[in-house]
C-alpha positions as CSV (number, residue, x, y, z in Angstrom):
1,X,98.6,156.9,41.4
2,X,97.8,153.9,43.5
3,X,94.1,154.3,42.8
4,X,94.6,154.7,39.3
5,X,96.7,151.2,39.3
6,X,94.1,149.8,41.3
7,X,91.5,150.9,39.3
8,X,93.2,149.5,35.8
9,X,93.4,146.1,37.4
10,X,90.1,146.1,38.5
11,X,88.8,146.6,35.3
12,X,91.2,144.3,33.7
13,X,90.3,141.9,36.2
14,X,86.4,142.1,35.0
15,X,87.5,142.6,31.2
16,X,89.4,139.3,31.8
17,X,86.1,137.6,33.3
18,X,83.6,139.3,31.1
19,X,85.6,138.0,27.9
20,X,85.0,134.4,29.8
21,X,81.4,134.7,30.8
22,X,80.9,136.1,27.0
23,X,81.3,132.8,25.3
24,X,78.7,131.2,27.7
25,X,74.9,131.3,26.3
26,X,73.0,134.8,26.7
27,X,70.0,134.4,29.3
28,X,67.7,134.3,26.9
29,X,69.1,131.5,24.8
30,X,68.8,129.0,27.8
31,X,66.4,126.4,28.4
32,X,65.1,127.5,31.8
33,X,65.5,130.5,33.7
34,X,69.1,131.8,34.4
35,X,70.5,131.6,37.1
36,X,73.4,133.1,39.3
37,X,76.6,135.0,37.0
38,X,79.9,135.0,37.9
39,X,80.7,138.0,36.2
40,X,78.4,140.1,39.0
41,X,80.8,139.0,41.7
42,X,84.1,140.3,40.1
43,X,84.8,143.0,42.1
44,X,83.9,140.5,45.3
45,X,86.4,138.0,44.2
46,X,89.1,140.7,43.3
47,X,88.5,142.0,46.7
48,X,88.8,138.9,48.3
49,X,92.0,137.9,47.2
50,X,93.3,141.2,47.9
51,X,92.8,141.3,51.3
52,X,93.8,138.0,51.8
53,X,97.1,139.7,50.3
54,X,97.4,142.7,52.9
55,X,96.7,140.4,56.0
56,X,99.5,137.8,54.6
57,X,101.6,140.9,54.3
58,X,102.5,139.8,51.0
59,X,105.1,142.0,49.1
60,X,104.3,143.2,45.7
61,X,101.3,143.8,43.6
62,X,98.6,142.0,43.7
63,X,98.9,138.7,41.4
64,X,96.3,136.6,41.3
65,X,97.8,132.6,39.8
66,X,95.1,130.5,37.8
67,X,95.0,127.8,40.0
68,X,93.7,130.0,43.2
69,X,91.1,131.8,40.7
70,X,90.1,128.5,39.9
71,X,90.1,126.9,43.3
72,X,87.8,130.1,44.8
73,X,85.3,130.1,42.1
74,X,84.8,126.0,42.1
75,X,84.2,126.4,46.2
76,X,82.0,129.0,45.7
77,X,80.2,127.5,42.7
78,X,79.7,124.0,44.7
79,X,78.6,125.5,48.0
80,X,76.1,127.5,46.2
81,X,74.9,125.2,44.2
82,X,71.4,123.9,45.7
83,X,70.8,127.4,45.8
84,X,70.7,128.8,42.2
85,X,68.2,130.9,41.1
86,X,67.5,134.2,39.2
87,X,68.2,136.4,42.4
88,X,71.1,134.5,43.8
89,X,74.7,136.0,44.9
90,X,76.7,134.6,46.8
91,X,77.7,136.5,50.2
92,X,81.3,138.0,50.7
93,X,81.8,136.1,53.6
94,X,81.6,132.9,51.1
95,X,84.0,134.1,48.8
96,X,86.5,135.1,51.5
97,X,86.1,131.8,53.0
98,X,86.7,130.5,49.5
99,X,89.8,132.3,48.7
100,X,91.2,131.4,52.2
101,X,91.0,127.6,50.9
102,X,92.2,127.8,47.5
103,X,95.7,128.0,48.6
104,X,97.1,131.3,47.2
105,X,98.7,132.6,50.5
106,X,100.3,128.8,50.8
107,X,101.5,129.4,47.1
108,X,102.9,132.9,47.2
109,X,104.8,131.8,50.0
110,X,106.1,128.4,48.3
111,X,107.4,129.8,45.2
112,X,109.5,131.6,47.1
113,X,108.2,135.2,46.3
114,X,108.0,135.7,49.9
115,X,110.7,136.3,52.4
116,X,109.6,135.0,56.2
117,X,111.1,137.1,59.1
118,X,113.1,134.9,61.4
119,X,111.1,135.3,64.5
């Protein structure tokens, strides 16, 4: 059952993103050769963010807010920048590094979703 939940958000997740990346110009409509697509680091993103979930210990599903998305994907986009070409993708390590610094642990736990043991 888990899987299958996992799996429907997953694809959700890159429907989502897909539906996004659809209204930007087709490869060959562009002036110069493309370059790097988000869309082929979905499943990186999505698995970024979730383990940054687990090792907060975060209750709940899995929820990812707009402004963390955002956040991850404009650190990832301006580190790798100077680096665009046809063959580029980022590395994991990058996107974990970028969802570590857009803030969505910070957030879950200051909207009050989470509930901090007392030590």
């Amino acid at each position: 059952m888990a899987d299958d939940v996992f799996g429907c958000r997953v694809l959700m997740f890159r429907a989502a993103l897909s539906s996004a990346c659809a209204r930007l110009p087709h490869d060959d409509e562009l002036p110069r050769p493309a370059g790097y697509r988000l869309i082929k680091d979905a499943d990186a993103l999505w698995c970024a963010f979730e383990t940054a979930h687990h090792k907060a210990n975060l209750p709940d599903q899995l929820e990812i807010p707009m402004e963390p998305f955002a956040r991850a994907v404009e650190i990832v986009l301006k580190d790798s920048e100077l680096r665009d070409d046809r063959g580029y993708t980022p590395e994991v390590v990058l996107w974990d590094h970028a969802v570590r610094h857009s803030a969505y642990v910070q957030s879950r736990h200051a909207t009050g979703r989470v509930l901090v043991a007392a030590a």
